[in-house]
C-alpha positions as CSV (number, residue, x, y, z in Angstrom):
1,X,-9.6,28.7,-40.4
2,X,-12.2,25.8,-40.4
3,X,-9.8,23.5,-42.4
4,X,-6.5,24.5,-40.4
5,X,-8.7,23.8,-37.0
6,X,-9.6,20.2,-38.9
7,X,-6.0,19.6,-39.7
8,X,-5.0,20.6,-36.0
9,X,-7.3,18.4,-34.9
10,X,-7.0,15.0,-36.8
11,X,-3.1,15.4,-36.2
12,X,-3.8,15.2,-32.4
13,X,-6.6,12.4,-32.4
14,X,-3.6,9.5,-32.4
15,X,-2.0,10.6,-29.6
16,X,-5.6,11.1,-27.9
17,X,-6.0,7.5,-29.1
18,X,-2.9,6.2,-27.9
19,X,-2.9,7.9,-24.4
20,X,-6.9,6.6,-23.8
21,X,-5.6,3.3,-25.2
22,X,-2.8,3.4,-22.7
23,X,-5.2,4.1,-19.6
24,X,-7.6,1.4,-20.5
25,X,-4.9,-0.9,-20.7
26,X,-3.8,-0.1,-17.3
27,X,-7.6,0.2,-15.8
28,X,-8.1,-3.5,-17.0
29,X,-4.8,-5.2,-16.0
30,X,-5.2,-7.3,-13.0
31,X,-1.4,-7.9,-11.2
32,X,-0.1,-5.9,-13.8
33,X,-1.4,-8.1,-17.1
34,X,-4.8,-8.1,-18.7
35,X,-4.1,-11.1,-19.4
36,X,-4.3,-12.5,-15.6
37,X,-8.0,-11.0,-15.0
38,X,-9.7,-14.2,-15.9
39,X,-7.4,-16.6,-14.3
40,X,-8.7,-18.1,-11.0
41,X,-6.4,-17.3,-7.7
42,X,-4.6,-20.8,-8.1
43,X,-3.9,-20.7,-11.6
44,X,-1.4,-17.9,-11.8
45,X,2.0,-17.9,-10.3
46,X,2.2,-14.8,-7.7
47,X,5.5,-13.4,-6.8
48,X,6.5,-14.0,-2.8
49,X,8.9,-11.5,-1.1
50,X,10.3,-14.1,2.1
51,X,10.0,-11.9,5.4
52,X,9.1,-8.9,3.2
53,X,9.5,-6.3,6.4
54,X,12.7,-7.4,7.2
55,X,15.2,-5.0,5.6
56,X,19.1,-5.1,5.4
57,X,19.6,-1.0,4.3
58,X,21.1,2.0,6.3
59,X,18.0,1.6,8.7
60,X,19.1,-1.7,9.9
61,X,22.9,-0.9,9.6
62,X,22.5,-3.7,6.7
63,X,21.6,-6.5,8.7
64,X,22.8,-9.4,7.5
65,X,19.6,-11.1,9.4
66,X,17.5,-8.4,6.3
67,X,15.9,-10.9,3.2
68,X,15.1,-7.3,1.3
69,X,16.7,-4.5,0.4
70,X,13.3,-2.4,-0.3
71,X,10.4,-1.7,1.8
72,X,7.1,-3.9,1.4
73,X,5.7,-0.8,-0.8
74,X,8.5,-0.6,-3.4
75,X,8.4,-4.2,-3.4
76,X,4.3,-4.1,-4.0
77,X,5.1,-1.2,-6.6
78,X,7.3,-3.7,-8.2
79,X,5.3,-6.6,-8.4
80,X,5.4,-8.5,-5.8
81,X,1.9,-9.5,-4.9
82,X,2.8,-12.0,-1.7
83,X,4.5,-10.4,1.3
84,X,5.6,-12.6,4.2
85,X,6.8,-11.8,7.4
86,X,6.8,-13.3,11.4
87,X,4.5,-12.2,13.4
88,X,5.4,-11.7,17.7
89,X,4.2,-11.1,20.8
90,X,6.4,-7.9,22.3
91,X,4.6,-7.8,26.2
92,X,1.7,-9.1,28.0
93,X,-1.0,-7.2,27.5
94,X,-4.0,-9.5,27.8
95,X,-5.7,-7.7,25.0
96,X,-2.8,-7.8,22.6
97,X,-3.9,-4.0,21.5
98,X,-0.9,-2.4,19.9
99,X,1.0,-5.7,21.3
100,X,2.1,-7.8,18.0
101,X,5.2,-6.5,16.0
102,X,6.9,-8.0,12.8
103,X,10.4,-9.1,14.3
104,X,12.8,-11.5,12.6
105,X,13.8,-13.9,15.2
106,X,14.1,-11.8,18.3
107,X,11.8,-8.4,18.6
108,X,15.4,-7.3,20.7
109,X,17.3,-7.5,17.6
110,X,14.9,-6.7,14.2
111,X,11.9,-5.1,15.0
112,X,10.0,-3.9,11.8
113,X,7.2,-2.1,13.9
114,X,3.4,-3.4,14.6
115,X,1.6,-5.8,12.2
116,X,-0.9,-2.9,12.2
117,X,1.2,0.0,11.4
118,X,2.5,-2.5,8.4
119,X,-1.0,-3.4,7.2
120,X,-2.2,0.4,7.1
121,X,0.6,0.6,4.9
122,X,0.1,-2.2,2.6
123,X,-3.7,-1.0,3.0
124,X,-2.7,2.7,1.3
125,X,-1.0,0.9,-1.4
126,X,-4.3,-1.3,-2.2
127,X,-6.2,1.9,-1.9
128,X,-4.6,3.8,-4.6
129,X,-4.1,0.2,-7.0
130,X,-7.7,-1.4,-7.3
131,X,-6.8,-3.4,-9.5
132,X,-4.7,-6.0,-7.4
133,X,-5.2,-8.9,-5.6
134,X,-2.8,-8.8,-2.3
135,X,-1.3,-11.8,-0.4
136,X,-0.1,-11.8,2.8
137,X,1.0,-14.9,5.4
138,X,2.0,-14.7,8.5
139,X,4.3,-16.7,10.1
140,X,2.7,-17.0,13.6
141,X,5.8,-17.4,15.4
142,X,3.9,-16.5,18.6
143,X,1.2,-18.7,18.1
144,X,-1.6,-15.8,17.8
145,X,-5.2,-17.1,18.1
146,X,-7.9,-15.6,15.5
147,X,-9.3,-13.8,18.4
148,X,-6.1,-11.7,18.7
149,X,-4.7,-11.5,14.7
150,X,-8.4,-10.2,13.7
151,X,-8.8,-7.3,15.2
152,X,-5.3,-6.0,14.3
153,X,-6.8,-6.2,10.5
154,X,-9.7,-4.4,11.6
155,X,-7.9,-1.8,13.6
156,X,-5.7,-1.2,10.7
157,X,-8.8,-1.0,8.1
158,X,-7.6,-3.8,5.6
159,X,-9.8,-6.3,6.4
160,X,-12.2,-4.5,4.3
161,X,-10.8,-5.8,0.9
162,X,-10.3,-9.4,2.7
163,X,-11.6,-12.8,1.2
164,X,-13.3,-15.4,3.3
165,X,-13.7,-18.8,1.5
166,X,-16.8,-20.0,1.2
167,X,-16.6,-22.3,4.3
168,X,-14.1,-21.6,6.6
169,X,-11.4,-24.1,6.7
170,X,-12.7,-25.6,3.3
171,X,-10.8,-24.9,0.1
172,X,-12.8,-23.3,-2.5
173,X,-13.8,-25.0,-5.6
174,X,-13.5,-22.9,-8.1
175,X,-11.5,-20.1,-6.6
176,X,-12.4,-17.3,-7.8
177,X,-10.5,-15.3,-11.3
178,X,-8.5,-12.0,-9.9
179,X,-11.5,-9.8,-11.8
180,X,-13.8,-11.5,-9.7
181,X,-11.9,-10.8,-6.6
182,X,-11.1,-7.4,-7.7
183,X,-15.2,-6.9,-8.9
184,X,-16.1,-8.2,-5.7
185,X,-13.8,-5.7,-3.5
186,X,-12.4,-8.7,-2.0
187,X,-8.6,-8.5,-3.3
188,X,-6.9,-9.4,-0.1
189,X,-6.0,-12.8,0.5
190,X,-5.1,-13.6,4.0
191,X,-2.9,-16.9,5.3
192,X,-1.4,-17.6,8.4
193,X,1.0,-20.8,9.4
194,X,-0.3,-21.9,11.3
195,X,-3.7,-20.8,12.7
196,X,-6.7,-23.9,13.8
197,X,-9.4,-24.3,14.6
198,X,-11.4,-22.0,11.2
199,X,-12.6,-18.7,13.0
200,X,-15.8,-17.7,12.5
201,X,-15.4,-14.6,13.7
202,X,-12.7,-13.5,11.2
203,X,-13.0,-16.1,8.3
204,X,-10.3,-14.6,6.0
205,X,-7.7,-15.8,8.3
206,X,-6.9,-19.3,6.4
207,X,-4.5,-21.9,7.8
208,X,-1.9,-22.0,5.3
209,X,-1.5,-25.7,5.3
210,X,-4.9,-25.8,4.8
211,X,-4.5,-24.1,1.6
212,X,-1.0,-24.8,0.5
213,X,1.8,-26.9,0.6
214,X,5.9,-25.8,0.5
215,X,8.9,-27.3,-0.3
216,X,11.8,-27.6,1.5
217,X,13.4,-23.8,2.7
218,X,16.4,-25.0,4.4
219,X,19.0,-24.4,1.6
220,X,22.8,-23.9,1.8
221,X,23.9,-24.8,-1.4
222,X,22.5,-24.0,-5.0
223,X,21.9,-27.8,-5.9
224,X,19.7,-28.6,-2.5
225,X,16.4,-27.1,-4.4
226,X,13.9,-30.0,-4.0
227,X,10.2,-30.0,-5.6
228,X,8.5,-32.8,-2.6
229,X,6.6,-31.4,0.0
230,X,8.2,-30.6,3.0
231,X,5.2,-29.3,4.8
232,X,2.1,-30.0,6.1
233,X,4.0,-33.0,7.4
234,X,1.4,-35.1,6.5
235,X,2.2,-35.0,2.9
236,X,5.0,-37.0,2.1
237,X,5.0,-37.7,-2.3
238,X,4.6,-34.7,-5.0
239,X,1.3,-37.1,-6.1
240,X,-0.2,-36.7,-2.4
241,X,0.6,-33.2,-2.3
242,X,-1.2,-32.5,-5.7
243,X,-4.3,-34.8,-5.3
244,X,-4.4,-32.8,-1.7
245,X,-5.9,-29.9,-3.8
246,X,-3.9,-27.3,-2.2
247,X,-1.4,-24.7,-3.8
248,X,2.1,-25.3,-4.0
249,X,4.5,-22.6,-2.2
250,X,7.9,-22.6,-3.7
251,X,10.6,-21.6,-1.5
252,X,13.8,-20.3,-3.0
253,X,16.3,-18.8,-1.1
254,X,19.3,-19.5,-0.2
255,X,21.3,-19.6,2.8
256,X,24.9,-18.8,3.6
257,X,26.8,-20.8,6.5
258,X,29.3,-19.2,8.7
259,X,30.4,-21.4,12.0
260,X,26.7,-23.4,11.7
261,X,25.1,-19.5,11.6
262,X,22.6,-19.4,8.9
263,X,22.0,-15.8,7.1
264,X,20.6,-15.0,3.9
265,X,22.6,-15.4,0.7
266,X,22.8,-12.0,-1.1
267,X,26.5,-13.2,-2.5
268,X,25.1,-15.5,-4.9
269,X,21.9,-13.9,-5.2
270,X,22.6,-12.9,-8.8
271,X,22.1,-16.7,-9.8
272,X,19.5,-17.5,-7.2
273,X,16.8,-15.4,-8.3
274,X,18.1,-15.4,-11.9
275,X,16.3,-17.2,-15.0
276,X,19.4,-19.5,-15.9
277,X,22.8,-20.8,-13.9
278,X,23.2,-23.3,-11.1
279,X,20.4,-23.2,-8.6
280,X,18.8,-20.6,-10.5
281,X,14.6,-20.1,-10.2
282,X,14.2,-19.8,-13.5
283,X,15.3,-23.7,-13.8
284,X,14.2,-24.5,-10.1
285,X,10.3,-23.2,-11.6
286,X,11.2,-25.4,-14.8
287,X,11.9,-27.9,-12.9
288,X,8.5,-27.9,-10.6
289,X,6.7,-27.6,-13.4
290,X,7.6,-30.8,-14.4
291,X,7.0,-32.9,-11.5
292,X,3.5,-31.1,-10.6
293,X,2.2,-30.4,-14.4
294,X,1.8,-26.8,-14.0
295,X,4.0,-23.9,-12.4
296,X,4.0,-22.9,-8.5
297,X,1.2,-20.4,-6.8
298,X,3.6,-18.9,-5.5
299,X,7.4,-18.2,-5.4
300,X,8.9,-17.1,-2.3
301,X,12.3,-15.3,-3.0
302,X,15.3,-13.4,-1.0
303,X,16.3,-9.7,-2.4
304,X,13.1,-10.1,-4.7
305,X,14.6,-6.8,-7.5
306,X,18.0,-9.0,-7.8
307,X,17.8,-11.3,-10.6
308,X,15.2,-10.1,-10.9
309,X,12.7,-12.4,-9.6
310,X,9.9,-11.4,-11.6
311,X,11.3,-12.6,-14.7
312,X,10.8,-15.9,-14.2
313,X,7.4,-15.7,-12.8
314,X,6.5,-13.6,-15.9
315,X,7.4,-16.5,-17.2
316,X,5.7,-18.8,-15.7
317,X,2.3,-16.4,-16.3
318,X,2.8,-16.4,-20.3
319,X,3.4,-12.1,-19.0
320,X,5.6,-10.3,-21.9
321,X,4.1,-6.7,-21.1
322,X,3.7,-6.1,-17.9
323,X,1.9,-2.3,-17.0
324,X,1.6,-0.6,-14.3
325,X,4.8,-1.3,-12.5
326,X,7.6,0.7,-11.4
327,X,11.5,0.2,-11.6
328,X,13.6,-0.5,-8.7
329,X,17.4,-1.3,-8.7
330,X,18.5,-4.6,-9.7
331,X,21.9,-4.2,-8.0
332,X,23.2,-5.5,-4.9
333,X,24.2,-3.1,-2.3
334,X,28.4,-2.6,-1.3
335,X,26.8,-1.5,2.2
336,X,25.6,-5.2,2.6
337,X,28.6,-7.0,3.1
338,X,30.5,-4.8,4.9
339,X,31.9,-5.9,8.2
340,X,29.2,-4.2,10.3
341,X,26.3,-6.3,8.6
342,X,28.3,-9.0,9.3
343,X,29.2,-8.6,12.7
344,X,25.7,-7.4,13.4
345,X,24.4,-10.8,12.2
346,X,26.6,-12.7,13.8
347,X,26.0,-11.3,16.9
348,X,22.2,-12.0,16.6
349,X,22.5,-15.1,16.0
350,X,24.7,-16.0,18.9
351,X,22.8,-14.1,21.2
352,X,19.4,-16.2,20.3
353,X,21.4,-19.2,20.3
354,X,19.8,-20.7,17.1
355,X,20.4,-21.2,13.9
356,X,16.8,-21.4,12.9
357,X,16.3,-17.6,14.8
358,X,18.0,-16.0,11.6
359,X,15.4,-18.1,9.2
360,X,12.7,-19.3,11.2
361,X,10.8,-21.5,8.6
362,X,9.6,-19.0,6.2
């Protein structure tokens, strides 16, 4: 009986091993690679979803005004780890309470609910995954002051895992490695384009141009990608924008053109967020790479699971194992170029009378 209890035993201690093995693995992976946890913040390439709340799916009637077919969760779940979106003002309530919603454009046409409401959300999903570092920038299409953005992240509890650099307004030198954001419990990084003076008050809230620098986003055409700065104006040469010290933002999306209206591209998508082919980011990254001497911060991509993205950041991040993420479809929806997403998008577009409504710069 003692031997056969021995036997039993041994023959289960390698799949005890393995599972522990497993866990560990996952426990110490920071944005889904062990290999990322002593990186600092700027040394890594994160994956961007472009006006992540802005869906085209059944609950938009596929909006061809939507950048993703998947919520910001999925997308998180994924592996995106920089979610973008446009922040408004919906009426005018002095205090602002309950006041600011994510809307593409017009808040009459997509309205993705209350920056709070989305921040609880993305707040859950940090809650039960500790071992992420979260970026989110806000397009402050309303031009928000501190004073009013802050307390929405308090309200909503997030603000809790936020960074604050050193000195407000001041980019930090070192930034910090993910396990030290991570050990430090402050995992969420906060930017907004464009927010000045630095607030005191809430110091997480970071300029973006402050901190980073973009390329062009106004593309129609699969050979338009460009790798000079396009914003903060005041950087007009790839050298000025690296000896700036800030980190490079690389948009890649595409546009399609009907009649001067400007939607995105989930036609071509396929290629555009693919690792090879004509406009591709896989070559765009390459491409980056070898004007700046080292890959993007960040990549801000359409349709995100189409491609998919994530490859070529992966990439970019030396990643061939990735843990701890979760499968979503790589396939583009019929339902979003049917002739109600199109007429829907049209009609937006008209209505707001410009082009730039649909995009609106990130």
């Amino acid at each position: 009986m003692f031997l056969r209890n021995v036997l039993q035993a041994s023959a289960i201690l390698p799949f005890l091993y393995s599972t522990a093995f497993a866990q560990t693995q996952s426990q110490t992976a920071c944005n889904n690679s062990p290999s990322l946890c002593s990186k600092p913040y700027n040394n890594i390439t994160h994956l961007g979803a472009h006006d992540s709340p802005f869906l085209r799916d059944e609950s938009t009637s596929f909006s061809t005004a939507g950048n993703q077919f998947v919520d910001s969760i999925k997308q998180l779940d994924a592996g995106v780890r920089l979610l973008s979106a446009q922040v408004h003002k919906t009426s005018n309530d002095s205090t602002g309470a309950d006041a600011w919603h994510l809307c593409h454009g017009s808040c009459d046409f997509l309205d993705a609910g209350t920056l709070v409401d989305w921040l609880k959300s993305i707040k859950t999903w940090m809650d039960a995954n500790p071992n992420d570092v979260v970026t989110i920038l806000l397009v402050n299409s309303d031009n928000a002051a501190a004073s009013i953005l802050g307390p929405q992240f308090k309200t909503s509890g997030i603000d809790t895992y936020a960074y604050a650099p050193p000195t407000p307004g001041t980019i930090p030198k070192p930034w910090p490695t993910l396990q030290s954001l991570i050990s430090n419990g402050t995992r969420l990084m906060t930017f907004v384009a464009s927010l000045s003076p630095p607030s005191t008050e809430f110091p997480y809230l970071m300029d973006e141009f402050t901190y980073m620098f973009e390329n062009d986003y106004e593309n129609e055409s699969p050979t338009d990608y460009k790798c000079t700065p396009d914003r903060p104006t005041g950087l007009a040469t790839p050298e000025e924008a690296a000896s700036s010290g800030r980190m490079f933002l690389q948009n890649h999306f595409l546009y399609a053109v009907t009649i001067g209206i400007q939607t995105p591209n989930a036609t071509y998508v396929n290629t555009t967020n693919a690792l090879t082919g004509l406009g591709s980011l896989g070559e765009a990254m390459t491409t980056c790479t070898g004007v700046y001497g080292k890959a993007a911060n960040f990549v801000l991509v359409d349709f995100f699971n189409v491609g998919p993205a994530v490859s070529s950041v992966d990439r970019a991040n030396g990643v061939s194992s990735a843990v701890g993420r979760k499968t979503v479809s790589n396939e583009v929806p019929d339902e979003t170029m049917s002739g109600v997403g199109r007429r829907e998008g049209s009609l937006f577009a008209v209505v707001v009378g410009v082009v730039v409504a649909v995009g609106f710069g990130l």
